[in-house]
N, C-alpha and C positions, 0 to 999 in steps of 0.2 A: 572378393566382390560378392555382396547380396543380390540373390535372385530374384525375378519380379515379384517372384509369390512372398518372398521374405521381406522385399522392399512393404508391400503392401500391410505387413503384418506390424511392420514398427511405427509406434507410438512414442510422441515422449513430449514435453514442450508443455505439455499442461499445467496450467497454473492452479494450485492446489486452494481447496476452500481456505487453509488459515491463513495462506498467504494474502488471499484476496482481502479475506478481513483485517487481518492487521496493516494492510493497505488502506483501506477505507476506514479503520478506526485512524490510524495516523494524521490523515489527512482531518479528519472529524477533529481531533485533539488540537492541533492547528488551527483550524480556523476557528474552534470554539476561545481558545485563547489570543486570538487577535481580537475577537469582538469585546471581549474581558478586557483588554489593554486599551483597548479605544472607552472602554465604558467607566472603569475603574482601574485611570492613569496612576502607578503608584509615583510619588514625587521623590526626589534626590536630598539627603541629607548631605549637606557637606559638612 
């Protein structure tokens, strides 16, 4: 068992800067490429 003092001392859970980014680029990447697909439909060769 951790003691109060030790509870108080742990850290962890934090979400790191690259992840944040490569979260918000993803998301960027996506929807940049839906607006691209709506704008410049490519068409189906059969």
């Amino acid at each position: 068992m951790l003691t109060e003092k030790e509870l108080i001392k742990v850290t962890g859970g934090e979400a790191s800067s690259l992840g944040i980014g490569a979260i918000i680029g993803g998301i960027a990447t996506f929807i940049i490429g839906v607006i691209d697909g709506f704008l410049r439909p490519l068409s189906c060769h059969e």
